[in-house]
C-alpha positions in Angstrom: 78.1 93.0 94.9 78.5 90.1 92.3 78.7 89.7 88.7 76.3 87.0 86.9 78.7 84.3 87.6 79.0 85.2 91.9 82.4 87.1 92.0 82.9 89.4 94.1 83.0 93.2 93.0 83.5 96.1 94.3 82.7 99.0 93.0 85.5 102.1 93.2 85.9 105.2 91.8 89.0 107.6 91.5 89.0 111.5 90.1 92.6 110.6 88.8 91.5 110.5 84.3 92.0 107.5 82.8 94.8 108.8 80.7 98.6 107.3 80.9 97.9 104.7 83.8 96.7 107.7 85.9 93.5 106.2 87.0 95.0 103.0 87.5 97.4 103.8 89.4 94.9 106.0 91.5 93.0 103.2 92.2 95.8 100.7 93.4 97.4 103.6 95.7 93.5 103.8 97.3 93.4 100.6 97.3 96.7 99.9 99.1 96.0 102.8 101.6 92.7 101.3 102.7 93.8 97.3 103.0 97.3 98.7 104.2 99.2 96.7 102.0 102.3 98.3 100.2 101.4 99.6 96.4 104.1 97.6 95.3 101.8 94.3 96.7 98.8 95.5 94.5 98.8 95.2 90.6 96.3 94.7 87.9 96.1 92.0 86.6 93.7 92.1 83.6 91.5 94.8 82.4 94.1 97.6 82.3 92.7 99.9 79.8 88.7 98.8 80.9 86.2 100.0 83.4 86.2 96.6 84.8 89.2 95.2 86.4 90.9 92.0 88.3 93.5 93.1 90.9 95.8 91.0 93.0 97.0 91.6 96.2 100.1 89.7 97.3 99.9 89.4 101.2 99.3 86.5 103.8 98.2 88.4 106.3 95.4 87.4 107.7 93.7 90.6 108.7 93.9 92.1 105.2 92.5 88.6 103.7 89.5 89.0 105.8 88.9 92.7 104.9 89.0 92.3 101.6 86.8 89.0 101.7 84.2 91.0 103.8 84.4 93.8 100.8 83.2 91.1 98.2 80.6 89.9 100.5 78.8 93.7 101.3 75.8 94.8 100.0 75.7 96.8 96.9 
């Protein structure tokens, strides 16, 4: 999926409420788990308190690059 400008999305949601960083820290734990980088790797870095959300992951590996690049490129 894409926004109106052609970045990638991809669309996730968590049970964890978005009270006291609960659902965002849900998310980068899920995150994490499923790329199989360490929590610690994966932050937000802007939309903190919104629905919509820019995360970093801080890896080189190569695998993990390409997983996440095939993500942004799947259908919605």
């Amino acid at each position: 999926m894409c926004d109106a400008e052609g970045a990638a999305l991809l669309k996730v949601s968590v049970t964890a409420p978005p009270e006291d960083g609960k659902a965002n820290a849900a998310l980068i734990r899920l995150l994490a788990k499923q790329t199989g980088v360490a929590k610690s790797l994966v932050s937000i870095v802007s939309g903190a308190t919104s629905r919509s959300k820019v995360l970093e992951f801080r890896t080189d590996d190569a695998e993990t690059i390409n997983r996440l690049t095939e993500w942004g490129k799947a259908p919605s």
